[in-house]
C-alpha positions in Angstrom: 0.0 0.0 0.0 1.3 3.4 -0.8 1.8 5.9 1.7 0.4 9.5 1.8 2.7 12.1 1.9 1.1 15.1 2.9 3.1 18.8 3.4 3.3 20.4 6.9 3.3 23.8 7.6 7.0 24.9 9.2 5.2 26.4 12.0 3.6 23.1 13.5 7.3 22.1 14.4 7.8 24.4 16.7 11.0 24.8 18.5 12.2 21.8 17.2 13.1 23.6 14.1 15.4 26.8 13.8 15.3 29.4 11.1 18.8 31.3 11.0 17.8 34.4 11.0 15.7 34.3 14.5 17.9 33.5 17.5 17.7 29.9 18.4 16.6 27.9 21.8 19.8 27.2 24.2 20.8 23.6 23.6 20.7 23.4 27.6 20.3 25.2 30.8 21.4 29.1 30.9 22.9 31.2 34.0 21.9 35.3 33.3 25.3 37.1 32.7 23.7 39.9 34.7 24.2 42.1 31.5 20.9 42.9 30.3 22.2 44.6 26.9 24.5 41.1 26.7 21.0 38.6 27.8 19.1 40.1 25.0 20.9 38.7 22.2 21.9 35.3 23.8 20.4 32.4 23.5 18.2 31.5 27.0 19.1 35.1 27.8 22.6 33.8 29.7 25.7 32.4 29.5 25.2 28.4 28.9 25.6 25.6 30.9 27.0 22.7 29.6 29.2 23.9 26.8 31.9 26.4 26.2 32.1 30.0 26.2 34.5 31.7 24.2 35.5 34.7 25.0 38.6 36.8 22.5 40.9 39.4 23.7 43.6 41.5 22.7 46.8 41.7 23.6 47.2 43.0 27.3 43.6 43.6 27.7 41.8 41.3 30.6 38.3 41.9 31.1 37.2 38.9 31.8 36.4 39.5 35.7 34.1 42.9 34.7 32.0 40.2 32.0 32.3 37.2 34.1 31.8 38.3 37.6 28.4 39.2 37.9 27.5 35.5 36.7 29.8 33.9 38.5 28.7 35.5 42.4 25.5 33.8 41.8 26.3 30.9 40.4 26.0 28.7 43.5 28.4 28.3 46.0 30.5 25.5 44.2 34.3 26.3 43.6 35.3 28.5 40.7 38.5 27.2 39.3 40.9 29.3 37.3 43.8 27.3 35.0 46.4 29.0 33.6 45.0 32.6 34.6 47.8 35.4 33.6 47.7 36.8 37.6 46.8 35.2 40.8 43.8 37.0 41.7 43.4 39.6 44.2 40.7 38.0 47.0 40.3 41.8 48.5 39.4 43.2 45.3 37.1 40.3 44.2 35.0 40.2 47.6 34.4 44.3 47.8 32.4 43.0 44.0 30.8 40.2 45.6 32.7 37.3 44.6 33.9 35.2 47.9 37.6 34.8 47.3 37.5 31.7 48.9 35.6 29.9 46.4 38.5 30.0 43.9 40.8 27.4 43.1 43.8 28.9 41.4 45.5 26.0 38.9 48.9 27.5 37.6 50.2 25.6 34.9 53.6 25.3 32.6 52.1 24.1 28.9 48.8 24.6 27.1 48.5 20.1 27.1 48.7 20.6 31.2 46.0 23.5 30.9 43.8 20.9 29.3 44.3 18.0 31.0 43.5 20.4 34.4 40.4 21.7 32.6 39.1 19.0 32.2 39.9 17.1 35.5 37.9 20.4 37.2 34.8 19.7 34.7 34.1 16.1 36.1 34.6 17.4 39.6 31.1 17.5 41.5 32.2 20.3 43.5 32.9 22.5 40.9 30.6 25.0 39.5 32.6 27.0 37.1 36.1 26.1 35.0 38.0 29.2 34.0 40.7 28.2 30.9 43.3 30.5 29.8 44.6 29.0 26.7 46.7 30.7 23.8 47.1 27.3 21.6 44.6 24.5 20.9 43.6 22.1 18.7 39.9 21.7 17.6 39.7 18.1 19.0 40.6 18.9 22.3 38.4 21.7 22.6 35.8 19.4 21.7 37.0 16.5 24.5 36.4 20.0 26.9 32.9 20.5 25.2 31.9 17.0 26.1 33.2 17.3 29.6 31.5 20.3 30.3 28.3 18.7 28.5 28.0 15.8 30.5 28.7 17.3 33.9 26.8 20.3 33.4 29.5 22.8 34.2 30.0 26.3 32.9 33.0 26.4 31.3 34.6 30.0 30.0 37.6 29.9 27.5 39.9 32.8 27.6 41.7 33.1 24.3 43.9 35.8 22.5 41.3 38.0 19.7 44.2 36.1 16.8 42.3 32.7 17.3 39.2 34.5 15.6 40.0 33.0 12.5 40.3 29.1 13.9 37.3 27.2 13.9 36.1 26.3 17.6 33.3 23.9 19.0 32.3 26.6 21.5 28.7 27.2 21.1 29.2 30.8 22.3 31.9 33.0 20.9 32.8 36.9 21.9 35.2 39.1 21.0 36.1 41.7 23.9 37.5 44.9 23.5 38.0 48.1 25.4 36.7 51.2 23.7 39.4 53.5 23.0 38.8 56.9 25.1 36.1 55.3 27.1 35.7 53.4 29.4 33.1 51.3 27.6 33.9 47.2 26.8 32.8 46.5 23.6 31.1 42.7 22.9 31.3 41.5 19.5 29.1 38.3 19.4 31.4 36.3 16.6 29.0 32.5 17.1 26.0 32.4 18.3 22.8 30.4 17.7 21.2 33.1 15.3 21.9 35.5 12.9 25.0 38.0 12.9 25.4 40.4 15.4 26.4 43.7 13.0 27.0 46.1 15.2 29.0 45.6 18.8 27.0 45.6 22.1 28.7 48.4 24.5 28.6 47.5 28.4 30.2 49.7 30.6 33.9 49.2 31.9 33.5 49.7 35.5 31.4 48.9 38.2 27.9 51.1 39.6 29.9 51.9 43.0 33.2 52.8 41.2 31.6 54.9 38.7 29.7 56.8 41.5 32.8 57.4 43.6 34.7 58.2 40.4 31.6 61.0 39.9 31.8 62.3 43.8 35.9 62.6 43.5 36.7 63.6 40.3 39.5 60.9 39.8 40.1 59.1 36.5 38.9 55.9 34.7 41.8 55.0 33.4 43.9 55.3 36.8 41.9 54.1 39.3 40.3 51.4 36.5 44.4 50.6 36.1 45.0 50.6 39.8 42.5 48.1 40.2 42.8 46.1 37.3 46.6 45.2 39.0 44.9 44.7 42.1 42.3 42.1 40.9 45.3 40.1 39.2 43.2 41.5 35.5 45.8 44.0 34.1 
């Protein structure tokens, strides 16, 4: 007996179909990034959980504790390990922006294979919540053994990379490009991969924090050397 073949209407299937140019579903779970401008165009509105965030830098510029931090002080009280991070971190400067210092688990490392291989011993640890990786070379397959790991132990896993690995292809399902505005003191967010269409124009979130800009504004000092002083002080400049 022949079977009917009848056409369905793309909208029946739901979200179990993506168009490219809407932004897609989150594959899994999301954490807020506590970046309104930054949840807007993200799918889940947040950083995932479960899969790598890549996030591109220049040259001397580290601002991954003003994007990351306001995720990470809410994301539950499990450790927050850091491998291979350019500067031991400051616990002072860290608490007075919410983040207990005593959560961190700082993993210094001599080669990019021992970065991995700590990466992704933190990912199958239960404790663990979130897996900082500071990597300037890596393969595509063992970014993708990292993927899986932070998959199938539902971790959220950040990957701090110089802006030259633009060009390489990556498994991360989330990729941003960082950069601080010249004369500003604005971070500009280029979203590079997402799950939806290109991003053309950057998103701008300020540099600094609410309480430093307001005491900034009572005293008069300057962004760029207080922002400095306490870029050092954080273990971030």
């Amino acid at each position: 007996m022949a079977s009917i073949l009848r056409s369905v209407p793309l909208p029946e299937f739901g979200v179990a179909v993506w168009r490219a140019t809407e932004l897609g579903q989150a594959g899994s779970s999301t954490l807020a990034t506590g970046h309104a401008v930054l949840d807007a165009e993200l799918p889940g509105s947040g950083w995932p959980v479960g899969a790598i965030s890549e996030i591109l830098q220049r040259h001397g510029e580290h601002a991954e504790w003003r994007l990351l931090l306001p995720a990470l002080r809410r994301a539950s009280t499990g450790s927050v390990v850091l491998v291979g991070a350019p500067h031991v971190p400051f616990a002072p400067a860290l608490l007075a922006q919410g983040l207990d210092a005593r959560r961190l688990l700082w993993v210094a490392v001599s080669t990019p294979a021992e970065g991995l291989w700590a990466a992704e011993q933190a990912l199958r640890c239960a404790g663990v919540t979130a897996v900082l990786l500071w990597l300037a070379q890596a393969r595509a397959e063992h970014l993708r053994r990292l993927q899986m790991a932070a998959q199938v132990h539902s971790k959220l896993f950040f990957l701090l990379r110089p802006a030259q690995a633009q060009g390489e292809s990556s498994p991360a399902v989330l990729r941003l490009l960082a950069v601080h505005q010249a004369g500003s003191d604005a971070l500009l967010l280029h979203i590079i991969k997402r799950r939806g269409p290109p991003l053309e124009q950057p998103l701008s979130l300020p540099a600094r924090p609410a309480r430093l800009a307001a005491l900034l504004a009572q005293t008069g000092a300057t962004w760029q050397g207080v922002g400095d002083a306490l870029g050092r002080l954080a273990g971030t400049a």
